[in-house]
C-alpha positions, 0 to 999 in steps of 0.5 A: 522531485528528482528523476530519479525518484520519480522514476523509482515511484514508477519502478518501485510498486510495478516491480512489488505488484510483479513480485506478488502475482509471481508468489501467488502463483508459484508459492502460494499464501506464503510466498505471498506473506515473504513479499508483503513483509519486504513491501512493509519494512521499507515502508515503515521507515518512510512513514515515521521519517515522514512524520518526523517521529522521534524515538524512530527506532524503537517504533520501527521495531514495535511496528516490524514486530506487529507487522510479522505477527500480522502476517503470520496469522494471515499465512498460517489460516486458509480462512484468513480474514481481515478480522485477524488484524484487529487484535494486531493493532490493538496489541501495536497501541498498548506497545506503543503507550509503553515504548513511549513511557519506556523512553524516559522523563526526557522523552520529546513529542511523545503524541506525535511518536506514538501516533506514527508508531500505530499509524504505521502499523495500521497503514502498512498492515493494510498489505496483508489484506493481500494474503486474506485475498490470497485465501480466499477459494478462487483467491490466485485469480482475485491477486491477479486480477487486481494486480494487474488493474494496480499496475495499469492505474500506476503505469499509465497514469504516472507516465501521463502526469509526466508527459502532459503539461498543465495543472496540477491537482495540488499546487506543486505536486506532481498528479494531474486530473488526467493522469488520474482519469486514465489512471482509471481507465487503464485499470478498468481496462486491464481489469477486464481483460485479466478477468476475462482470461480466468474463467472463474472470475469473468470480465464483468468481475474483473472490471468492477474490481478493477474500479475498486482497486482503482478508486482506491490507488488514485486516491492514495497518489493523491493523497502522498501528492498533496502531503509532498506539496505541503512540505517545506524544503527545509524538512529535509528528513520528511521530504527524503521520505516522499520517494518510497511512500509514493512508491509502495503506499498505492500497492499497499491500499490497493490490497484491503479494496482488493479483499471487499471487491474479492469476498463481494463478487468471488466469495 
């Protein structure tokens, strides 16, 4: 992957996850949903380019719109939970079957189209898991509180990939075993410390949500890894891809294991 990439993979969800702990705390449940539709969009386009799906404007569109839809259900319920996603995508499937019909007798790799459109949805919809932490009644702490375990697991495990030679966890890809276990570390640390400096969440609290989120970010980053590592240099288009889905995928996952770890220990 080129530097400059690798640094946007760095840049890019440090910059969303600031951007979403500045919104909780200045303009509340919808400040929040502004900022998950930004981080969605981009993401939607690089997911159907990494699954090389045809017919990409058409699900683009399908998906933006499910995807708004999603978040202004969140936005507009200050008992918003992740139940209001459910008909979302069942919604985003049916679409998804007439967008496929609607392209015509000529229309190519309809099941490989149709499974990125709802995969699509599902996987960035998982964002607005970040206005049902948002709702909850200590829900400003519980954002920041992950976010900053999100970006300490990103920041020092990334920069640690980088700067420690040695193998790799896929062949070729880019994460190593001890970029992910400071990964770790880093977040349980940041975790702690932020939720020791609000009352009402605690360090023990902030911790174990931390770890949640953790888990979850590390796992994600591997994941985009093994995918890129899996690619021939000859897919150009899905390759393109990598960059943004290594930069917003982890903040996105981030956002339903933040929710269960939130609703769990802060109600």
């Amino acid at each position: 992957m080129p530097a400059a990439a690798v640094a946007a993979s760095v840049i890019v969800p440090l910059a969303g996850a600031a951007l979403l702990a500045v919104s909780s705390a200045t303009a509340g449940i919808a400040g929040v949903g502004v900022v998950v539709l930004l981080l969605q969009v981009p993401l939607v386009l690089a997911w159907l380019a990494l699954c090389g799906s045809s017919g990409s404007a058409g699900g683009f569109l399908l998906s933006v719109v499910a995807l708004a839809a999603a978040d202004l259900l969140l936005a507009n319920d200050d008992q918003a939970t992740t139940r209001a996603l459910a008909p979302v995508v069942a919604l985003a499937l049916l679409g998804s079957f007439a967008h496929q019909l609607a392209r015509g007798r000529h229309r190519q790799a309809a099941t490989a189209s149709m499974a990125a459109e709802v995969s699509a949805v599902v996987i960035a919809g998982s964002a607005a898991c970040w206005l049902a932490v948002r709702a909850l009644p200590l829900g400003r702490e519980a954002v920041s509180v992950a976010l900053a375990a999100v970006a300490a697991a990103l920041l020092s495990g990334r920069v640690v990939d980088l700067a420690v030679p040695g193998p790799k966890v896929v062949p070729g890809g880019l994460r190593g075993p001890w970029g992910a276990v400071v990964a770790i570390v880093g977040a349980l640390g940041a975790g702690a410390a932020a939720g020791a400096a609000q009352n009402a969440v605690g360090a023990a609290n902030g911790l174990v949500m931390a770890a949640v989120v953790a888990i979850a970010v590390v796992t994600t980053d591997l994941a985009v890894d093994m995918m890129a590592a899996g690619l021939p240099a000859s897919e150009f288009r899905a390759r393109s891809a990598i960059p943004p889905v290594a930069g917003l995928l982890p903040l996105v996952a981030a956002a339903p294991a933040a929710y269960v770890a939130a609703r769990v220990l802060l109600g």
